[in-house]
C-alpha positions in Angstrom: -75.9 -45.0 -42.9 -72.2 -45.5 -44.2 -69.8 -42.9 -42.9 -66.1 -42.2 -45.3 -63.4 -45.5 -45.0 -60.6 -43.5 -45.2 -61.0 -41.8 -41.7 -62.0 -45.0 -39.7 -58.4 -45.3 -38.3 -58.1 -41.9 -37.3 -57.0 -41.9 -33.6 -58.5 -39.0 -31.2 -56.7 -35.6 -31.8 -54.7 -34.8 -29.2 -56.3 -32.5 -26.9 -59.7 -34.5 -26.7 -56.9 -37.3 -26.3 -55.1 -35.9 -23.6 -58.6 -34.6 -21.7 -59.3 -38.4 -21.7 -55.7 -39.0 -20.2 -56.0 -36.2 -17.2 -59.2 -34.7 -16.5 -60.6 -37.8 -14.8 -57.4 -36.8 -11.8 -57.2 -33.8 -10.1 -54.2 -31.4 -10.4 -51.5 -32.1 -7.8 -51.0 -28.6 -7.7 -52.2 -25.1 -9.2 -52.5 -26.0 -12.7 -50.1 -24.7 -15.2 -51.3 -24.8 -19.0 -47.8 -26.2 -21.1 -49.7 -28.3 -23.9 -51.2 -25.8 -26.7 -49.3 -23.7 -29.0 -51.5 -20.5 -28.4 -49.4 -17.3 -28.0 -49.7 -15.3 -24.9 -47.4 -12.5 -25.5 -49.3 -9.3 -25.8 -50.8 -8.7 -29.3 -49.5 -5.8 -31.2 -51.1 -1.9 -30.3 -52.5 -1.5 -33.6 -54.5 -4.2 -34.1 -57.4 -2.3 -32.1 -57.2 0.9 -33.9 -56.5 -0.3 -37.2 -60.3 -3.1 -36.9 -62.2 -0.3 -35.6 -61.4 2.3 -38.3 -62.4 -1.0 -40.6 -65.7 -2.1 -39.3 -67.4 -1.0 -42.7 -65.4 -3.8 -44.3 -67.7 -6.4 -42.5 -70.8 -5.0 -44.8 -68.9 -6.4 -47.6 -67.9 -9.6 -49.4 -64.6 -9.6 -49.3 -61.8 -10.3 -51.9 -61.3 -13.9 -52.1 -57.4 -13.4 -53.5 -56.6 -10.6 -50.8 -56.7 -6.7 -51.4 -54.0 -5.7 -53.1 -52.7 -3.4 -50.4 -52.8 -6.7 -48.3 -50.7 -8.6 -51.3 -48.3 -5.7 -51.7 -47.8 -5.7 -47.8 -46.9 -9.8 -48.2 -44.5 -9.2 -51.2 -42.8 -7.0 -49.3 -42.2 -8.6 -46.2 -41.0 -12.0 -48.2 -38.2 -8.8 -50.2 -36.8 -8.1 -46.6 -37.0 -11.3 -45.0 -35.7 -13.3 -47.9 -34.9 -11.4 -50.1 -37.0 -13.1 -53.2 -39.4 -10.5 -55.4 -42.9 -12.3 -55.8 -45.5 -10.9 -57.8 -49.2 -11.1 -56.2 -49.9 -13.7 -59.0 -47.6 -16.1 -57.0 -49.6 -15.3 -53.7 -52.7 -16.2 -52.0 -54.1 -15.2 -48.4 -55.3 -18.0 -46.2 -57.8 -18.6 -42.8 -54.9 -19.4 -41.5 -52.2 -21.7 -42.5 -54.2 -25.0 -41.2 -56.1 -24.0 -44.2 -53.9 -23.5 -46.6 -52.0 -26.8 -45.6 -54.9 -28.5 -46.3 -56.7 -26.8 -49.3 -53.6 -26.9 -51.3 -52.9 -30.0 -51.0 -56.6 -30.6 -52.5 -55.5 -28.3 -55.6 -52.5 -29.8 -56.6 -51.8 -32.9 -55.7 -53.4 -35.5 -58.9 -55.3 -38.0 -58.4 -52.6 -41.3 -59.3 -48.8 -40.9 -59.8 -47.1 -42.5 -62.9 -50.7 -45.0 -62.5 -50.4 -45.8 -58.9 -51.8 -44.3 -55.6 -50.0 -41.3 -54.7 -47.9 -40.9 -51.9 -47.9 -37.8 -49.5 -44.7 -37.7 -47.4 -44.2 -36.0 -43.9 -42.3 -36.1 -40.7 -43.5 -38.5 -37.7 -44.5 -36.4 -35.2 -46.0 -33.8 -37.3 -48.6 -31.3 -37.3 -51.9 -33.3 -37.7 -53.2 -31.5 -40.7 -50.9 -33.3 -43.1 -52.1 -36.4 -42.6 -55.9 -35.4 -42.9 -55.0 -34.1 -46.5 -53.7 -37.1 -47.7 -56.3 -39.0 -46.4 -58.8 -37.0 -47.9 -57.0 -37.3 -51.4 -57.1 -40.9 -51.2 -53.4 -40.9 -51.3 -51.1 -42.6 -49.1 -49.6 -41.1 -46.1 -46.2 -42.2 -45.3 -44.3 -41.2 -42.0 -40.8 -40.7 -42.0 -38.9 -40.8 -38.6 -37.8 -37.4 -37.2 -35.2 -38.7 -34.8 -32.5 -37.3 -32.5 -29.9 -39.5 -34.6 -31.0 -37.2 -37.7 -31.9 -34.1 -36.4 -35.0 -34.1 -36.0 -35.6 -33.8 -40.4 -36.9 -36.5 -41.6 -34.2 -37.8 -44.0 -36.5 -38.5 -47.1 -33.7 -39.7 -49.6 -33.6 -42.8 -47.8 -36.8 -44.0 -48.7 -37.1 -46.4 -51.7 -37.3 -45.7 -55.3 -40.7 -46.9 -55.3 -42.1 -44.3 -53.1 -40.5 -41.6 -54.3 -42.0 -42.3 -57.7 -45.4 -42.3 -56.2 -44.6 -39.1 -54.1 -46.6 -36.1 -55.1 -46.0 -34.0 -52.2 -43.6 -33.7 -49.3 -44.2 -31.3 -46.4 -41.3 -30.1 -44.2 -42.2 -27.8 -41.1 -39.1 -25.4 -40.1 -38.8 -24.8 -37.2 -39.7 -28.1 -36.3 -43.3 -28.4 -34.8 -42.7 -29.9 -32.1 -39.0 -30.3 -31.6 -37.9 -26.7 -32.6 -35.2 -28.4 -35.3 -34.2 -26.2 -38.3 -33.7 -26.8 -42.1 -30.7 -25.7 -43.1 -29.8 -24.0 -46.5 -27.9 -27.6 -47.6 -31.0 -29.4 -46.4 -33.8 -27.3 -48.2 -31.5 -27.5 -51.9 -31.4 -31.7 -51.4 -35.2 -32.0 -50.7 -35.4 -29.8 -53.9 -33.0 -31.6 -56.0 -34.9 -34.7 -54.6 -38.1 -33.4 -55.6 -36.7 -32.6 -59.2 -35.4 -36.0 -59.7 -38.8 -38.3 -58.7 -41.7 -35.0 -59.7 -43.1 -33.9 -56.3 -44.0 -30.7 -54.6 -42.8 -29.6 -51.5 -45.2 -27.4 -48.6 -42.7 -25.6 -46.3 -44.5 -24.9 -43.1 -42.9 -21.9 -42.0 -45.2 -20.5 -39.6 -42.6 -20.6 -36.5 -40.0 -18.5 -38.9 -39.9 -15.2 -37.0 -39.1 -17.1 -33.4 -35.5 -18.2 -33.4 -33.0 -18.5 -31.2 -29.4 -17.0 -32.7 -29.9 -16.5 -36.7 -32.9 -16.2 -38.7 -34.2 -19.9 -40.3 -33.5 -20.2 -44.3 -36.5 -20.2 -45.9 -37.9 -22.5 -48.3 -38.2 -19.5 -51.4 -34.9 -18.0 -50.9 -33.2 -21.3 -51.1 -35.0 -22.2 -54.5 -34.5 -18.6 -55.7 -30.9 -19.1 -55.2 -30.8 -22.6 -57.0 -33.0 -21.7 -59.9 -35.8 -24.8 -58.0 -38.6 -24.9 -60.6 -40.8 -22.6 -58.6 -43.8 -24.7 -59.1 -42.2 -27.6 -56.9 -41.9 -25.4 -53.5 -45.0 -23.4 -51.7 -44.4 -21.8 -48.2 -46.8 -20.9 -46.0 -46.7 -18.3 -43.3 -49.1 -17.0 -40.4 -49.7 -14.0 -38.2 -50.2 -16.5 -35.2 -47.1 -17.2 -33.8 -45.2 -14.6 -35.5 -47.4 -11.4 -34.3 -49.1 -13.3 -31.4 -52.7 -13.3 -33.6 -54.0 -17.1 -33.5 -57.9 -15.6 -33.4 -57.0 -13.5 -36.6 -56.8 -16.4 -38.6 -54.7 -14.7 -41.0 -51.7 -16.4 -43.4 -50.7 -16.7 -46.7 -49.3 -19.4 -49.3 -46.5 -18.4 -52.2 -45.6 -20.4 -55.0 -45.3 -20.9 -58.6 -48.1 -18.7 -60.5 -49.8 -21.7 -62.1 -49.9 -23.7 -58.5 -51.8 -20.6 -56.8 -54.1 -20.4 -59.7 -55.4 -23.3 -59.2 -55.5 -22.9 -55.1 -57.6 -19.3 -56.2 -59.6 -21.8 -58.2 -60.8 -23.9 -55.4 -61.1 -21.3 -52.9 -63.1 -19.6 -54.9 -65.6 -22.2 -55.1 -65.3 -24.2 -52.0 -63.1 -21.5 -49.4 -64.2 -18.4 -47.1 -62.2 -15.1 -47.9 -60.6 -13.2 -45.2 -63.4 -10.3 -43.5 -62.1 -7.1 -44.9 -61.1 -5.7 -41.1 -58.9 -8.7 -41.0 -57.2 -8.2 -44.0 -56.5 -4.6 -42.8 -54.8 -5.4 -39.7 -52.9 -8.3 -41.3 -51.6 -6.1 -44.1 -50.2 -3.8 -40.9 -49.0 -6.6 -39.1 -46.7 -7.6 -41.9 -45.2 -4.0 -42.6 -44.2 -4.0 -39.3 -41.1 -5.7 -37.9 -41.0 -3.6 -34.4 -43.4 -5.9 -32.7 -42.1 -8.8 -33.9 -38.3 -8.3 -32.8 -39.9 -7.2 -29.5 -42.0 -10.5 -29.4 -38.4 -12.6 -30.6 -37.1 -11.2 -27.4 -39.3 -12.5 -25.3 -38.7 -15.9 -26.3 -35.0 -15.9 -26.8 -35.3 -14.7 -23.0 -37.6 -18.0 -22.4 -34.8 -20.2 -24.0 -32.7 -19.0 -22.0 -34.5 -20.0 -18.7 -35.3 -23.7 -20.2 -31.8 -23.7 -20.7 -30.3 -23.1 -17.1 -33.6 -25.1 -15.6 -32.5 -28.1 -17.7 -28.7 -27.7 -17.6 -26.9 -31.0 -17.4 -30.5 -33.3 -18.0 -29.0 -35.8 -20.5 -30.6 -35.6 -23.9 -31.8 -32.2 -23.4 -31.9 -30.3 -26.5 -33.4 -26.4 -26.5 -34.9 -25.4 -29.5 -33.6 -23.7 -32.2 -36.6 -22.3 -33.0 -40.2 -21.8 -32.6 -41.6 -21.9 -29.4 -41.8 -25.7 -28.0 -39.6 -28.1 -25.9 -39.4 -31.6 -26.7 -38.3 -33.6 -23.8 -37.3 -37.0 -23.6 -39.1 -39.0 -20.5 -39.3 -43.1 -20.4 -42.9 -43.0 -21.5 -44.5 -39.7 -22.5 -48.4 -40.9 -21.6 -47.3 -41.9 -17.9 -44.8 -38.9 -17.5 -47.6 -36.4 -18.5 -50.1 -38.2 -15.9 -47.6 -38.2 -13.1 -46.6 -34.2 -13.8 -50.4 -33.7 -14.0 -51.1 -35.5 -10.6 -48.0 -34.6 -8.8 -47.9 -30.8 -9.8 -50.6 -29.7 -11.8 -48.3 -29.1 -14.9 -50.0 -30.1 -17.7 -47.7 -30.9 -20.8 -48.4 -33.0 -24.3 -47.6 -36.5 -24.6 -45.2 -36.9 -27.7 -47.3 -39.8 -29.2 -50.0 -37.8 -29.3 -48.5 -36.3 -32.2 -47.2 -39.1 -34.2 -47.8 -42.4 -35.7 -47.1 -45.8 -35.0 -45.1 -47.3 -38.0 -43.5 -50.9 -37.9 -44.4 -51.3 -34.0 -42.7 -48.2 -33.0 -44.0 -44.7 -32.3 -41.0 -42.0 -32.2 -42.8 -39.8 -30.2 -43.6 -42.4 -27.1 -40.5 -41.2 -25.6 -40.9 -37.5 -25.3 -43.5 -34.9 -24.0 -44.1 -31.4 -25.9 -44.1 -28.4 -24.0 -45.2 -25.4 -24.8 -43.5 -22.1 -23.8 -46.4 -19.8 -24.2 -47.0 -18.6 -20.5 -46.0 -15.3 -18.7 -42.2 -15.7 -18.2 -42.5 -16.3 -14.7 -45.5 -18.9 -14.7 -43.5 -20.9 -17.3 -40.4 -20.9 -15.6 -42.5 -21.8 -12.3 -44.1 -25.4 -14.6 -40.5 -25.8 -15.7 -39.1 -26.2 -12.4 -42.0 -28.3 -11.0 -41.6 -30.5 -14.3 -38.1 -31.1 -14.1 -38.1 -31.6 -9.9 -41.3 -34.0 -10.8 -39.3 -36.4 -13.8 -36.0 -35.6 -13.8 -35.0 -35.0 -9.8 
């Protein structure tokens, strides 16, 4: 029986991947959980009330669009945060942004580009998702370097006419998952004016938005509000899961140009599963409410700030300047995670887990990701051990 080409190469993803790596050793130490992106901070009060009074809701089929309290809650919250008016025509909820990432790029990306294969831009590392979509469109994934030398944004401009040509759609994650880099405003209107000149879309993955260190990340929509960006060339997605600590709601959104969601709506419709009513209620709360999401900000600006005096004076040390990960430079990140795990009982993400290999080189061999998700206390404890462990 044949099995689909176009995923033969696929390497493991990276947990199975890094089970492989460490479970066969035992822990050096009590463990310590640094490798998943999962939210610990405590989830906001209302979530409780708000489900129960909406158990009814799972007797029915819910709206596949979102209830239009839910959609008028989302309008809203893009008003405040950045300051762009959209319409519920120009927004769609998701199961989650991994979704959404995904699906969309199955609505609107065509199948060739000026007759050729199309091309699907993103960062190396990245978050796997966008590679599976391209794969599954038949397109062509190419990885562009996220470096230190250029901040950690992959500098698409540089890439030959001929691929931009072929480009259909370029994603851009800010903050930077995993090395906490932001776009800035100048950044966002050149990968627009870039996307204008050779015809692609852009998906802004802005689901670490609400967790930054000093100033609030430009978005993707104000930024092509402000420029007059066609607003069919830029769709941002956003989640409940780092921003109100819900990563088992499964709750996000996309917003873009009216005929782009249409034809997300479109697919979902025939091929998606709409958000349970209950959860639709308690995300519609969570984004009228800003109160536990300064408190939650807090909290992690208070985390930075212990990575920063644990790390103080490690050479190439840079703390993020957003979202919720570390991305530290060790020789080899495979053998620096299986010494930490084996030494200490730290257990952190090998960079290369999360990239790709292009032209011999993988850009994230030389790092490990780690994730600042613990009580404050227990993750200051791993951050000591790691840094007495690699860097002592």
């Amino acid at each position: 029986m044949a099995f689909p080409e176009r995923f033969s190469n696929l390497p493991d993803y990276a947990f199975p991947r890094l089970r492989k790596l460490l479970d066969p050793h035992a822990p050096g130490g009590e463990p310590v959980a640094m490798t998943i992106g999962e939210p610990k901070h405590p989830m906001p009060e209302f979530v409780g009330p708000v489900l129960a009074s909406s158990l009814a809701g799972f007797g029915l089929y819910p709206p596949n669009d979102g209830t239009p309290e839910l959609l008028a809650a989302i309008g809203g919250w893009l008003k405040r945060r950045y300051r762009v008016d959209l319409g519920p025509e120009r927004l769609m909820v998701l199961n989650g942004t991994r979704e959404g990432l995904f699906n969309a790029a199955l609505a609107l990306v065509p199948e060739t580009k000026r007759g050729a294969r199309p091309v699907v831009l993103m960062p190396n590392p990245f978050y796997q998702v966008y590679a599976m979509a391209a794969l599954a469109l038949g397109a062509e994934p190419v990885y562009v370097p996220a470096l230190a030398s250029n901040g950690f944004l992959p500098d698409y401009a540089s890439l030959p006419a001929e691929i931009l040509d072929r480009t259909a759609l370029a994603y851009l994650c800010s903050p930077a998952n995993p090395q906490g880099s932001v776009a800035s405003r100048d950044y966002w209107a050149g990968l627009m004016d870039l996307a204008e000149t050779h015809d692609f879309r852009i998906f802004a993955d802005e689901c670490y938005a609400e967790i930054w260190r000093t100033a609030p990340p430009a978005g993707a929509l104000e930024v092509a509000d402000a420029t007059g960006a066609d607003p069919e060339r830029i769709f941002a997605f956003h989640s409940l899961s780092k921003r109100s600590n819900l990563p088992g709601l499964r709750s996000g959104f996309v917003a873009g140009g009216p005929a782009g969601i249409a034809r997300i709506r479109q697919l979902r419709a025939f091929a998606g599963a709409p958000l349970p009513l209950p959860v639709q209620r308690v995300s519609e709360r969570a984004w009228a409410d800003e109160t536990h999401v300064e408190a939650n900000r807090a909290l992690y600006q208070e985390k930075f700030r212990i990575a920063d005096e644990v790390f103080s004076g490690l050479q190439g040390y840079m703390g993020p300047e957003g979202g919720f990960f570390l991305w530290l430079p060790v020789p080899d990140g495979e053998e620096a995670a299986l010494k930490l795990w084996t030494e200490t009982g730290v257990r952190v993400l090998p960079g290369a887990y999360l990239a790709r290999e292009v032209g011999g080189e993988n850009p994230g061999k030389g790092y490990i990701r780690v994730a600042m998700v613990a009580p404050k206390d227990e993750m200051q404890r791993g951050l000591v051990r790691l840094r007495d462990c690699l860097y002592g």
